[in-house]
C-alpha positions, 0 to 999 in steps of 0.5 A: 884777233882771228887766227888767220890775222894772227898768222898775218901778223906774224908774217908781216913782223918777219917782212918788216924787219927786212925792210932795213936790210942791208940787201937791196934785194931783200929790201926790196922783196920786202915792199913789194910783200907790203904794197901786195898786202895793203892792196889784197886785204887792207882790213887785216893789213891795218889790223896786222900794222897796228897790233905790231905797232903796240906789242912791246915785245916787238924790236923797237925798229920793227914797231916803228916800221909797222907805225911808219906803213901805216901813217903811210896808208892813212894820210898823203901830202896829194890832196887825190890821194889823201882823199882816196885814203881818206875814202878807204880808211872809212870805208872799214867796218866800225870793229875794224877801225876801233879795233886799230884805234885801240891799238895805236892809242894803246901804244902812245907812251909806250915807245922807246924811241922819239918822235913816237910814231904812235903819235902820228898814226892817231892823229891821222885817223882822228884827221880822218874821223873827227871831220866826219863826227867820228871818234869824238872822244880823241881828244877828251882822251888825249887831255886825259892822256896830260893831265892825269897825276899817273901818267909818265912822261912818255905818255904825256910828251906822246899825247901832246905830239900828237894834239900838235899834228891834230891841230897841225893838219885838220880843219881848224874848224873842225876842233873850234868845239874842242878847243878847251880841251886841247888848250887845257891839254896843253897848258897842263904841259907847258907849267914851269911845274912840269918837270920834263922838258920833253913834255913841256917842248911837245907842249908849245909845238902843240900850241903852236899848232893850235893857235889858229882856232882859238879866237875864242879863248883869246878874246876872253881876258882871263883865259887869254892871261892864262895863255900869254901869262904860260907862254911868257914864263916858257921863254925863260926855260933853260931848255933851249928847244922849249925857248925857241918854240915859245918865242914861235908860238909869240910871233904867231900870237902878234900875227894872229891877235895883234889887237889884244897884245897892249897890255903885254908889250911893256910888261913882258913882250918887249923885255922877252923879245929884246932879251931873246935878238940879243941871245948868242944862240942863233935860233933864240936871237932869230926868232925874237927879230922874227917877233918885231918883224911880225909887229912891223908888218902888221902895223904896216899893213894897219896903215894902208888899209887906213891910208886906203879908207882915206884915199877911198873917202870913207868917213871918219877913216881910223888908224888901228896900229898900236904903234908898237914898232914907232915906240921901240925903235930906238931899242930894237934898231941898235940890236939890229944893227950890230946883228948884222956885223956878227956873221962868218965868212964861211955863211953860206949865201943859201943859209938863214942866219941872225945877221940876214934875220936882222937885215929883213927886220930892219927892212921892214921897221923902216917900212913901218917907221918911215921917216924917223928910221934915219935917225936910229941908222945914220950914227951906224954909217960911220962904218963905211970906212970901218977896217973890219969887213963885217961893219962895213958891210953891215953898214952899207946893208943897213942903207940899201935896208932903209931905203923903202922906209923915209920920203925919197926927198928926204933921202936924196941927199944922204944916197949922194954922200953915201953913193961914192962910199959904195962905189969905193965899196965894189972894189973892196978886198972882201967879196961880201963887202962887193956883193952887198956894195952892188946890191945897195947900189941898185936898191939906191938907183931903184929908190932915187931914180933922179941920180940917173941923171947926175952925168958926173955919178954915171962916170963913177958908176959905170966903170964898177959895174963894168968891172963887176960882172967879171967878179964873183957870181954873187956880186955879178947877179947883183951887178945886173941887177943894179944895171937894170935898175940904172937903165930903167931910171934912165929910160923914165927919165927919158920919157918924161922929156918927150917920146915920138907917137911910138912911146919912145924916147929918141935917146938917153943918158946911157946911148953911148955905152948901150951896146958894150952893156948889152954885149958884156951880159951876152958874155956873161951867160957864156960864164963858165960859172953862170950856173952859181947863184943862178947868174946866167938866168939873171943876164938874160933876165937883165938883158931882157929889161936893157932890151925893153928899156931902150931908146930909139937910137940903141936900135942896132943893139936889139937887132944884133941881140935878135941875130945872137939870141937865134944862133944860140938857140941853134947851137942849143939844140946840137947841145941838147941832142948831145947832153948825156947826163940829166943835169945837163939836159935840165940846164940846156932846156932852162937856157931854152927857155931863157932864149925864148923869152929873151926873143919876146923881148927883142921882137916887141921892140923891133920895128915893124919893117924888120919883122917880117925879115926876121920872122921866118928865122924866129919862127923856124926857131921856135917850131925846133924848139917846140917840137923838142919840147914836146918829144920830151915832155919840156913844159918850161920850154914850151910854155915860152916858145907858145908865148914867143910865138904869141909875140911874133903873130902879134908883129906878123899880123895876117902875115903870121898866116903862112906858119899856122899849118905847122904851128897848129900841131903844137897849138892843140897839144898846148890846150889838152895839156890840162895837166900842166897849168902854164903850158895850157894858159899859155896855148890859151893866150895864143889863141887870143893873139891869134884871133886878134891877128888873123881876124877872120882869116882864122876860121879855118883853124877855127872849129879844131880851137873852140872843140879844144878850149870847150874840151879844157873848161870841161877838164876837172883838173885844170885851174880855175884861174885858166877857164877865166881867161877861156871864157873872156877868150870867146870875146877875141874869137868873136870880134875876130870872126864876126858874124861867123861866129853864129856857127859856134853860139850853141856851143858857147852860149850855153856855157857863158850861161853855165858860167855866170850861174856858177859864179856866186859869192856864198861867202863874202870874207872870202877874198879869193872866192870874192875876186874868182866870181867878180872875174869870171862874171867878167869874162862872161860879160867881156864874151857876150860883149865881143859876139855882139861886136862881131854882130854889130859889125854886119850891115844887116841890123835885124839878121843882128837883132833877131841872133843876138836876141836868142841870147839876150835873156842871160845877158840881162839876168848877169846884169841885174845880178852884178847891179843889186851890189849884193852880197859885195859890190862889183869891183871897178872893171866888171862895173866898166864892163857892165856899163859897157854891155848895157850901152851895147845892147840899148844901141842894138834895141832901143826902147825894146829892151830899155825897161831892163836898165831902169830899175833902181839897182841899175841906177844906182850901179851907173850912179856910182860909176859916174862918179868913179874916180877910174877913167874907164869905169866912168866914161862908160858909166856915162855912156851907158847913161846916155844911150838909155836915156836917148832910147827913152826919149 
């Protein structure tokens, strides 16, 4: 190393060891010193780091200081700045980075203290390099590291950490070549021959990580024997580290290669895991509930996908379950079941702990199990009476837990002898009793909905969950829980006997105590200790749903709630203005929040003839709030007031007129948000009720809108997801200016077309890039549709036919894409939409253009939508059948 590096070096030592000082200042004159060095010369400052990082003569706090600086120039968690340093770190010259990479690797087993940070900093550059082709002999070298008689236990334990963040952080495609390597790595470090538990504990995190690209390994029965055969054999390892990761690394087998585990489960896997739920050590018993949590899932999503085949006609539609979780029930249910009455009144609600693991695992096996899961439960019900708190809250726990698994037929009658039980249950001494007694009540009202209907149960009902919200706040959030779910059952009940030409029922069961249950949750976000287990955003939540799920007679209560909700929105913004901590601040613009979403709720249900009388009010009310919003950067608060407002232009219609001009403002500054996702979509949306509102009284405000939406789909950093909505955007815009759209075709035009070329499938085992494309073509379909709408709608035909014919040839090239079915078939609404473009545009130019829809691709496509069992997609599939062969004959 040159001198000046050298001096460098020197100087860096001395500034590392201030940067534990217990002077601020000093710690802080420390930092700067390495922020200015990274930045000045970031060659020596990665030579200077690295070299400090291996000399053994160094404190032991040093050198890890100097590992620490420089694990945190080479990698980021923010995918801009990983790619920055990313760029950087390459950028280097060939010595340079050789150079650092000889030195951290020098450094693995060295280091006195663990985790090595060594370990890290190799596997941040081999991150970096191996993606490029680069350092290709990391690993070779890292195996060698393991498996080498000479090696000590540090170098080892050192040398598998960090295989462990390779396999962790990279690409899995990028290491598929080396998997062998790595595998016998770590296999090497795992045999019960080894006699570190350190080295074997690093070596089952490593293949933990490494799980994901060895497919290959796996579908070899020999090296996949080698591999359960290692794994099983760790679980018996009295370090208890070393257990736990080896139950990890089982759990994540079944995930990832349940179709290979038969010929385990009787042998090893039942026994391990059943072994390991009934373990004293809570991290041991948690994992092997998390195993059979995994099998239930797996096997339950086996099962719809057969039951999908079934309901979609596939011939000779195959079940793949292994029926692992049917066939082990009776043994796991009963481990269980006693789990979860082992747990201590000091548990925090927030803590992960066997008891709740048992919960979930039961949950899900009922899932898988279905029916047959009563029989394994139904002895345990016994405790309901039990003395002893635990078992009666393990056992109505273990109710409310099964409710999704069997037929609610066969349930029905067990939910109503256990029923009176719980209700007893909400009065019990003990508040995890309350708690879980108000939990299940709603997840029975949730499951058999018919007891909503038992006027004799409403009678019991009731007065606990009246006297409930005045508890605890655990068992209050879970009161307005079950609340909603007793009003919603209600209400469906209602419907199904008649509703009047709006969609409502004249009454319901709960009319005579709507009001006293609306005005106790209004109390309840007044509770002083509404901000524990978030209650006060629950009331308003469940206050939201009573609103919603209300009978045309309870009226009066969303016309008071809209008068409560505006006051306090009033009294909010005093509060906020007079809020001098941040905590309090954050809270009085989360209830903010809460408010604008809650007068969402009331507007859509108010009549028509109230609106206008309240919409000034409203919207006074939200413009404060918006305008608050944005002076401090509130994106939650904003982000309701724009949905808020979206509902009020929808009731207004052309009235809602009057508020544009101060409304624009916020409108505009909603769309350039690209930086916050929710906020611009919500803007987004705006426009689009906006449009459907004002209809062409919007064009004033018009040219500003399409300048903004243009300037969003061109933002590198907004969401996807968001120019989809942008692009079936221009659809409302047309219809609702019609032929005044002409004024914006040049603009738009070429960007649906822009739009459509992008929207490729290049991989169809990729279900997100798979369901992106299908909505975007969508969209641009859905917009092309609603400019010819607005066209369609003036009287003068050929005007219609000679603009709309500018922009024709992109339409049918979408088109014909979306019918070749190729390389996946169109999804049941963009075939609907397609159908529907080709009736418009055969309408508009008949035997013009009817040759386009002739092909044998076309045919087929509306062939298939004929016979859609989807009414729309069928309807216009026949329509669009129609009017190609009126245009041929």
């Amino acid at each position: 190393m040159a001198a000046s590096t050298e001096q460098a070096a020197q100087q860096m030592l001395t500034v590392l060891e201030k940067t534990v000082s217990q002077n601020q200042n000093d710690q802080k004159q420390a930092m700067d010193y390495i922020a200015a060095a990274c930045q000045q010369d970031f060659p020596v400052f990665v030579q200077c780091l690295s070299m400090i990082l291996r000399t053994q003569q160094c404190e032991s706090f040093v050198r890890q200081a100097a590992g620490l600086q420089l694990k945190n120039v080479l990698c980021a968690k923010e995918t801009e700045t990983r790619t920055g340093y990313l760029q950087r770190w390459l950028q280097l010259t060939t010595e340079v980075r050789e150079q650092v990479k000889q030195n951290v690797t020098g450094t693995l087993g060295t280091e006195p203290s663990r985790p090595s940070i060594a370990a890290q900093c190799v596997a941040a550059i081999a991150c970096a390099e191996l993606p490029q082709n680069l350092w290709p002999n990391v690993i070779q070298l890292l195996k060698s590291n393991v498996t080498e008689p000479a090696s000590g236990e540090m170098l080892k334990e050192s040398s598998l950490e960090t295989l462990g963040y390779i396999c962790q952080d990279i690409d899995p495609r990028h290491l598929e070549a080396k998997a062998n390597d790595v595998l016998t790595a770590i296999i090497h470090g795992m045999r019960p021959e080894e006699g570190s538990a350190n080295v074997r504990f690093a070596a089952t995190n490593a293949l933990l990580n490494s799980l994901e690209f060895t497919k290959t390994n796996f579908d070899n029965e020999a090296e996949r024997n080698i591999i359960m055969q290692v794994v099983c054999e760790s679980t018996n390892s009295p370090d208890q580290r070393v257990k736990v990761a080896s139950l990890q690394c089982l759990v994540r087998i079944m995930q990832l290669y349940y179709e290979h585990m038969l010929p385990y489960m009787g042998s090893a896997l039942f026994q391990i895991t059943l072994g390991a739920m009934k373990s004293q050590e809570p991290e041991v018993a948690m994992q092997g509930m998390e195993f059979w949590s995994t099998v239930a899932e797996e096997e339950f999503d086996l099962y719809m996908a057969y039951e999908d085949d079934v309901e979609r006609g596939v011939e000779n539609p195959q079940c793949s379950s292994r029926r692992f979780m049917e066939q082990a029930a009776s043994h796991v249910c009963p481990v269980l079941l006693e789990a979860m009455a082992h747990h201590d009144d000091g548990d925090d609600e927030d803590d992960w702990t066997p008891a709740k693991a048992a919960g979930v695992c039961l949950m899900l096996a009922a899932q898988c199990v279905r029916d047959d899961i009563v029989n394994y439960v139904i002895p345990f019900f016994k405790h309901f009476q039990n003395p002893d708190w635990k078992y009666k809250e393990a056992a109505i726990m273990a109710f409310g837990s099964i409710l999704d698994g069997p037929d609610p037929k066969k349930l029905l009658p067990m939910a109503q002898e256990a029923l009176p039980a719980i209700v007893a249950a909400m009065c019990d001494k003990n508040v995890n009793v309350r708690d879980t007694a108000a939990w299940a009540l709603g997840r029975v009202i949730d499951t058999c909905s018919e007891l909503a209907n038992n006027a004799e149960l409403l009678q019991s009902v009731l007065p606990a969950l009246s006297n409930g919200l005045h508890q605890e706040p655990r068992v209050a959030n879970n009161v307005c829980w079950a609340l909603v779910s007793l009003v919603k059952a209600c209400y469906e009940s209602a419907v199904a006997n008649g509703t009047d030409g709006t969609g409502q029922p004249e009454t319901f069961a709960l009319s005579s105590v709507f009001d006293p249950m609306v005005n106790e949750l209004i109390k309840i976000t007044d509770r002083a200790d509404g901000n524990q287990s978030n209650l006060r955003i629950t009331a308003y939540e469940a206050l939201m749903e009573l609103i919603k799920h209300s009978p045309k007679d309870c009226y009066s209560a969303v016309r008071n709630t809209t008068v409560v909700i505006l006051k306090k929105l009033e009294s909010l913004l005093q509060m906020e203005s007079q809020a001098t901590s941040e905590a309090d601040k954050a809270q009085v613009r989360d209830l903010q929040a809460m408010l604008c979403a809650t007068l969402q709720s009331v507007t859509r249900k108010m009549q028509p003839v109230d609106i206008p009388a309240v919409g000034e009010h409203i919207m006074n009310g939200l413009l404060q709030i918006m305008n608050r919003a944005a002076a401090t950067r509130s994106n939650a608060v904003m982000e309701e007031a724009l949905l808020a407002v979206a509902c009020l232009a929808e009731h207004l219609g052309k009235g809602f007129i009057n508020y544009m001009n101060v409304l624009k403002p916020y409108l505009l500054q909603g769309l350039a948000n690209v930086d916050e996702t929710q906020v611009c979509a919500a803007a987004v949306g705006l426009v689009t009720d906006l449009s459907r509102a004002l209809e062409a009284d919007i064009m004033p405000y018009m040219d500003e809108m399409i300048e903004k939406l243009i300037f969003c789909l061109q933002a590198p950093k907004l969401d996807r997801n968001v120019k989809v909505v942008i692009i079936g955007t221009f659809a409302d815009i047309a219809m609702a200016i019609e032929s005044n759209f002409e004024r914006y075709l040049n603009t738009v035009v070429p960007i649906l077309n822009d739009a459509q070329n992008a929207a490729v499938v290049t991989d169809p085992n990729d279900d997100d890039q798979v369901d992106y494309v299908d909505r975007l073509r969508e969209a641009c379909l859905n917009s092309y549709t609603g400019i010819l709408q607005g066209f369609k709608a003036s009287p003068d035909i050929a005007a219609t036919r000679m603009t709309v014919k500018a922009f024709v040839e992109p339409i049918i090239s979408l088109i014909v894409r979306v019918s070749s079915m190729e390389p996946v078939p169109p999804s049941e609404s963009l075939m609907a939409t397609t159908a529907g473009i080709i009736g418009d545009l055969v309408g508009i130019y008949e035997g013009e253009i009817v040759r386009f829809f002739t092909s044998e691709n076309v045919n087929n496509m509306l062939q298939k939508g004929r016979k859609s069992k989807v009414g729309k997609t069928k309807s216009m599939a026949n329509w669009a059948t129609k009017e190609i062969k009126k245009a041929i004959f």
